[in-house]
N, C-alpha and C positions, 0 to 999 in steps of 0.2 A: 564452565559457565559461559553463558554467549550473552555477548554485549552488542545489541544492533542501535544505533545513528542515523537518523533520518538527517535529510540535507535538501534545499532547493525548494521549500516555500517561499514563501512573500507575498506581496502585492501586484495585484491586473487587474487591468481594465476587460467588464466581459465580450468574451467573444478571445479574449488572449491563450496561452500557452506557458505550462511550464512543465519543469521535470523533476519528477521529487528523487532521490538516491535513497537506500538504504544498505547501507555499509555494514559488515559483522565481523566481527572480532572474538576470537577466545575457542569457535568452533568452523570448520568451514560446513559451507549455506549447500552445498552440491547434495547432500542427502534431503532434505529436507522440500518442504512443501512450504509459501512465504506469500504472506497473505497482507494487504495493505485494510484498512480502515478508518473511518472521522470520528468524531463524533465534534456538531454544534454545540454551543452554547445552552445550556438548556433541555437538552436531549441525549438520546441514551449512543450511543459506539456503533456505528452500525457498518457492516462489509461492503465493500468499494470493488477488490481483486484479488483473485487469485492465484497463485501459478503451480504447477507442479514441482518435483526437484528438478527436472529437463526441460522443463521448457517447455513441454510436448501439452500440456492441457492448462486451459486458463478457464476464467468464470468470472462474471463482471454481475455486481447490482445493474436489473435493469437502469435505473437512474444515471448510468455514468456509460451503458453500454453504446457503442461507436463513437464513446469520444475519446475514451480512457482507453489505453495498453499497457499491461503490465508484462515485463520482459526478465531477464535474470542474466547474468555474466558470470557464474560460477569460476572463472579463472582470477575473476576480481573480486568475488564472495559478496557481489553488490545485486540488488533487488532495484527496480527501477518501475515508474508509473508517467507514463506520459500523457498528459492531458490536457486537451483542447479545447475548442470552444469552450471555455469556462463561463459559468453562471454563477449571479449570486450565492445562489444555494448550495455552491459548492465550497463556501466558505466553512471554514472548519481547522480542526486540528486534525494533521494525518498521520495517522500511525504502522509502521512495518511489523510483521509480527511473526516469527517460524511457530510450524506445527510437526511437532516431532513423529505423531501418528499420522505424517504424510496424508497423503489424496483420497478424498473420500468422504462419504459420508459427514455434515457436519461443517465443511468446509467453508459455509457462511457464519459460524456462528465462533465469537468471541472467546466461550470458554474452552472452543476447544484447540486455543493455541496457546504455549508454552513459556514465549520468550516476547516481550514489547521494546521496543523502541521508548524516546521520550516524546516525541512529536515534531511537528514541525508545521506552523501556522500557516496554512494557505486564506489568503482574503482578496477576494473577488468584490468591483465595486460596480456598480450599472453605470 
């Protein structure tokens, strides 16, 4: 069983910065393909990032593309999302998620990952 931990939400002012973590436990993340996600209030889950098991291929919602990077440290089993210029709209709950059927096809979409996180509220104010 894999248990993943999001970390490093909170509160910014826009135009701020921060760094969400997503730590896993129970399975190591190095095989694996690990995908971040929000979803607002009111609205459906929608894909943010993605990374390969290496590193080697990423994929961003346009919405978040050049501001967001998504990176991995597989010696630390931790997922990681760096994000700047934050906007309001980027207010949400964010979620880390592995995909067992790795890179491919599919890659933006919700059901085809395995394993969630619980979240970790990021809130952006103007």
């Amino acid at each position: 069983q894999v248990q993943l931990e999001e970390s490093g939400g909170g509160l910014v002012q826009a135009g701020g910065s921060l760094r969400l973590s997503c730590a896993a436990s129970g399975r190591t993340l190095s095989s694996y393909a690990m995908g971040w996600f929000r979803q607002a209030p009111g609205k459906e889950r929608e894909f943010v990032a993605a990374i390969s098991w290496s590193g080697g291929s990423t994929y961003y919602a346009d919405s978040v593309k050049g501001r967001f990077t998504i990176s991995r440290d597989n010696a630390k089993n931790t997922v990681y999302l760096q994000m700047n210029s934050l906007k309001p709209e980027d207010t949400a709950v964010y979620y880390c998620a592995l995909r067992t059927e790795g890179w491919g096809p599919g890659i933006v979409s919700p059901e085809s990952y395995d394993y969630w996180g619980q979240g970790t509220q990021v809130t952006v104010s103007s």
